[in-house]
N, C-alpha and C positions, 0 to 999 in steps of 0.2 A: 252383481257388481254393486259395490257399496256407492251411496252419492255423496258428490263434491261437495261440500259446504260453505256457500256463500254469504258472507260477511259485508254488511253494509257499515260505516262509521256516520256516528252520528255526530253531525255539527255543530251542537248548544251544547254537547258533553264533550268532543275532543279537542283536541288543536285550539283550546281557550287560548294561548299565548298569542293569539291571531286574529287580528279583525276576521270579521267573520267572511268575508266575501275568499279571502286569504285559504282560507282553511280548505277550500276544495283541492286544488292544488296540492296542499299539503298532503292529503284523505290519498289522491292520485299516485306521488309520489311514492307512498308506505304499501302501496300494487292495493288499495282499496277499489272495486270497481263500481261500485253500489254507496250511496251517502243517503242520511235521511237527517230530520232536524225538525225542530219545534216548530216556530212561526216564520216560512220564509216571507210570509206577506211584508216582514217590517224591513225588507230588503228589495231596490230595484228589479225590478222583475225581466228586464233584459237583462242585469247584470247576470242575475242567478242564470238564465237561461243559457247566457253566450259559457260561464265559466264551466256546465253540465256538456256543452255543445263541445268546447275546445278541447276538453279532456278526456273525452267518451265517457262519463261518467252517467250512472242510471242513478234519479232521487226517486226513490223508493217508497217513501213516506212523509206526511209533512199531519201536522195538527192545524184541525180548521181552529179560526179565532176563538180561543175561550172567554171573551167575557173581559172584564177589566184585572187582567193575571197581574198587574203592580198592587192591584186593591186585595189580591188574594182569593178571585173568584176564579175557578178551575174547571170551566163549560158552563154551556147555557141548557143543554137538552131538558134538564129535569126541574129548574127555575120556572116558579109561578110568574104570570105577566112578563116574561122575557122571548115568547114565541117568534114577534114578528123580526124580533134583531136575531134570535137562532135561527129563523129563514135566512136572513140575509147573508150571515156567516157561510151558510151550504152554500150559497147560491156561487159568494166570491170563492170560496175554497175549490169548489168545483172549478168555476171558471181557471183557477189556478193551476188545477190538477191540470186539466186539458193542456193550458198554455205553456207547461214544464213538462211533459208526459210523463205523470206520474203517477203509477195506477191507483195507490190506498190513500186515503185520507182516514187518519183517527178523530174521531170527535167523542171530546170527553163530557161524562155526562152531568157532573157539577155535584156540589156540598150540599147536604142536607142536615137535619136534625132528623132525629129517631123518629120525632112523633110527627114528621109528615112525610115519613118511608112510603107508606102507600100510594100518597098522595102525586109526592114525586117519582115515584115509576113507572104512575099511571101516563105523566106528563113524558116523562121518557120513554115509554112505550110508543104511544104517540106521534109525537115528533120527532122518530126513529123512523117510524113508517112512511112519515110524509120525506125523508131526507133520503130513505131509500129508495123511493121513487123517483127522486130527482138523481142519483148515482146512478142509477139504471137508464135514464136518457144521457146522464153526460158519460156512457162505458165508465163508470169507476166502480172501487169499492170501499165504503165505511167501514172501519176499524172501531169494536167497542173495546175496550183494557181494563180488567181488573186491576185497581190501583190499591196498596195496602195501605192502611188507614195510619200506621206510625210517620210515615212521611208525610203522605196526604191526610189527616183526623177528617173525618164528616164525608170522605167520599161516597158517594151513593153505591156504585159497583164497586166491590170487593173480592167475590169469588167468580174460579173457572165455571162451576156450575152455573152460575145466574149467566154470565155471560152466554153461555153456549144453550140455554134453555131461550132466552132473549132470540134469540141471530134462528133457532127452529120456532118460535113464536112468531117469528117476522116473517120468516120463509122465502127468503130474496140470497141469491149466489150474491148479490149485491151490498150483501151485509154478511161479515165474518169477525173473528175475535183476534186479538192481537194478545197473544201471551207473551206477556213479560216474566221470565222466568226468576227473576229476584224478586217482585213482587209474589208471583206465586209461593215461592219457598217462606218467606214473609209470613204469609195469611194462614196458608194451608199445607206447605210440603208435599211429601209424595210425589213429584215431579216423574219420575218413571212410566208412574202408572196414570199419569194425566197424560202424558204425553202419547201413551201408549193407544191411549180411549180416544181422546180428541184430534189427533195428527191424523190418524188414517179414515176421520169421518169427512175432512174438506169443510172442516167450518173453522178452522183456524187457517188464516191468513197470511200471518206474520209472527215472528220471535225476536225478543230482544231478552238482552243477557248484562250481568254484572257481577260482582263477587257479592257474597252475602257475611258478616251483616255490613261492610263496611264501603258498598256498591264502587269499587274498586274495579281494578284488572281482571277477568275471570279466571283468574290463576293460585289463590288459596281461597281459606276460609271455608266455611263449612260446608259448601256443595262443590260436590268434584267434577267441573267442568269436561275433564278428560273421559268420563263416565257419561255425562249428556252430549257430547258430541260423538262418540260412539253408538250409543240409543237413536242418534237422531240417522245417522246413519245406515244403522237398520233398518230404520221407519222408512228411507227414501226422501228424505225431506229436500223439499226442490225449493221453495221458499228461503226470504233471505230471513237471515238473523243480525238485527240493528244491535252494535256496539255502544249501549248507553250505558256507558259508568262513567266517574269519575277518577283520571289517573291518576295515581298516588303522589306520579312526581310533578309536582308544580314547577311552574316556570318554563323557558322555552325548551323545547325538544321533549317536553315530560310525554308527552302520548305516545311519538315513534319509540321513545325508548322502554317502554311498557307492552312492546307490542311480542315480545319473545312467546306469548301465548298463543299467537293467531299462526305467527311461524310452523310452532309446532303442531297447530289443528289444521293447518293445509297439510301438511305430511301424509 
């Protein structure tokens, strides 16, 4: 028997036409049962909690703080002299995690120049290990994401391979990889056959999806969605897959009314 495919919407990409507290509600309403989103730290945290409680909604994913993200820093992990505030970041994200019950946290591993690549993945190696230690006392699990470098330029992770040799260098159920599959399609393509390798070893964790190139609806454009959710299928995939693009239609109602893809992928 083929599996269900569960679909979390993610809330710094949908339902923009809404304050953000707003937007669960909304995610609820569109039979979304699963929600994930960038930084809920920069939101009351009973608020978030009671609007997860009232609607049976599960937050699925949250990114621990990266760093000063209005200055354009994108994680702490692999930053020289930035250690003891990427302690801190785990220590609240975790706390978070717990107090939202929300099993993954992504922690992104920050910008680099070429010529301190080594330098900084010695540092993210590193303080990977000490944050995995700390997700294994608080039951969670860190999320590492290949990010592709035309959106993000300088990101330090790029590819599925680094990530998933990382997460068996670590060696912790407590660290897995979060494939974004528009970024994949991005860097390296072959989605098939990444999915094929990596899904049924249990070191990917999570999926998130968007159109390519124009990170839209997953309903055109170059990768035929209708072909990865049957793949994913196949595989058995029990994991959620986060809704982060950005809807085509601006304005209010643009996200519900884009949602005619998700329709057809519960069929």
């Amino acid at each position: 028997m083929s599996a269900s495919l569960k679909f979390a919407a993610n809330l710094s990409w949908l339902y923009t036409d809404l304050p953000f507290l707003d937007r669960f509600a909304a995610a609820a309403a569109d039979g979304f049962q699963g929600v994930e989103c960038l930084f809920p730290h920069e939101h009351p945290r009973a608020e978030v909690a009671a609007r997860l409680r009232d609607l049976g909604l599960q937050l699925v994913l949250f990114n621990a703080e990266p760093g000063l993200w209005a200055a354009g820093e994108r994680g702490l992990a692999s930053l020289a002299g930035r250690e003891a505030e990427f302690r801190d970041t785990i220590t609240r994200a975790l706390d978070l995690a717990q107090a939202l019950n929300c099993p993954r946290v992504h922690v992104m591993a920050g910008l680099c120049q070429d010529s301190d690549r080594t330098a900084a993945w010695a540092r993210y190696e590193s303080n990977l290990g000490w944050a995995v230690d700390q997700a294994r006392q608080a039951d969670r699990i860190l999320m590492i994401e290949p990010i592709n470098g035309r959106d993000m330029p300088g990101y330090l992770l790029q590819r599925q391979a680094e990530a998933h040799t990382l997460v068996e260098r670590i060696g912790s159920p407590h660290l897995q990889v979060q494939m974004d599959l528009y970024h994949c399609q991005i860097v390296e393509g072959d989605l098939t056959t990444k999915l094929r390798h990596w899904l049924p070893s249990g070191q990917a964790g999570h999926l998130q999806i968007a159109a390519v190139p124009d990170r839209g609806e997953p309903d055109q454009g170059e990768l035929s969605y209708s072909h990865v959710f049957a793949e994913l299928r196949a595989l058995q995939w029990a994991g959620w897959i986060g809704c982060e693009y950005r809807p085509r239609q601006a304005g209010a109602g643009g996200t519900s009314a884009g949602l005619g893809w998700l329709r057809e992928a519960r069929l």
